[in-house]
FILUMBA-17828 format. One record per residue (C-alpha): residue in one letter; x, y, z. Coordinates in steps of 0.25 Angstrom, whole numbers, padded with zeros to 4 digits, always signed. Each point is the difference from the previous one (the first is absolute). Layout:
aXYZ ...
END
This chain:
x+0094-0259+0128 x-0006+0010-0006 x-0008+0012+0005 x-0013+0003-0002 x-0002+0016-0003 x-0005+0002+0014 x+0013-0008+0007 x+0008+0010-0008 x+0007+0013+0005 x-0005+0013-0010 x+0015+0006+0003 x+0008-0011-0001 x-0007-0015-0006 x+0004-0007+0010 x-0009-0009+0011 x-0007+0011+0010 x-0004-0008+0010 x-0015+0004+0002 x-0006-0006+0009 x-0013+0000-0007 x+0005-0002-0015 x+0004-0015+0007 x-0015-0001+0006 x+0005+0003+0013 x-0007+0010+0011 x+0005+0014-0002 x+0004+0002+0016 x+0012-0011-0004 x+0006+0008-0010 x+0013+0007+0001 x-0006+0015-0004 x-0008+0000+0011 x+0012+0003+0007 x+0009+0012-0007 x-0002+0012-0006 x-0003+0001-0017 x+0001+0014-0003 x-0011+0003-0006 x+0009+0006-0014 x+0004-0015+0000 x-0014-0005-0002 x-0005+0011-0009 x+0013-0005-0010 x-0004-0014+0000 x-0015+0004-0001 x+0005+0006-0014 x+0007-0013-0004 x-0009-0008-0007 x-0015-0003-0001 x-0003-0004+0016 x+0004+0003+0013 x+0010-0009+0005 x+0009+0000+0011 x+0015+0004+0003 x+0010-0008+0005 x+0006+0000+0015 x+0014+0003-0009 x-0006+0011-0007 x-0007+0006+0012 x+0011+0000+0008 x+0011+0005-0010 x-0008+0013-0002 x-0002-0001+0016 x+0016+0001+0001 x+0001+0012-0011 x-0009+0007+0007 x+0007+0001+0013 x+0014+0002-0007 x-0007+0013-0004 
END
């Protein structure tokens, strides 16, 4: 299946999971329920011509750096 530009992580190309990018409402999506630091968003906000969102993988992988520090 191929992902539309929206259906794609920034970071890492794979599927994202938006809850909103698949036309669902965005209370249903996995976001809503962990922290994204804001450096995160800010470096996929650079990639490309549009705001698209991050994976749950990416979000939580920095997530998991951040408090090995």
């Amino acid at each position: 299946m191929t992902l539309s530009a929206q259906q794609s992580c920034p970071i890492c190309g794979e599927a994202n999971g938006c809850a909103i990018a698949n036309n669902a409402e965005a209370s249903s999506c996995w976001c809503m329920e962990v922290n994204i630091p804001e450096e995160l968003i800010e470096q996929a906000n650079q990639r490309g011509d549009m705001k698209r969102c991050i994976c749950q993988a990416c979000a939580e992988s920095v997530n998991s750096l951040a408090k090995e520090l």
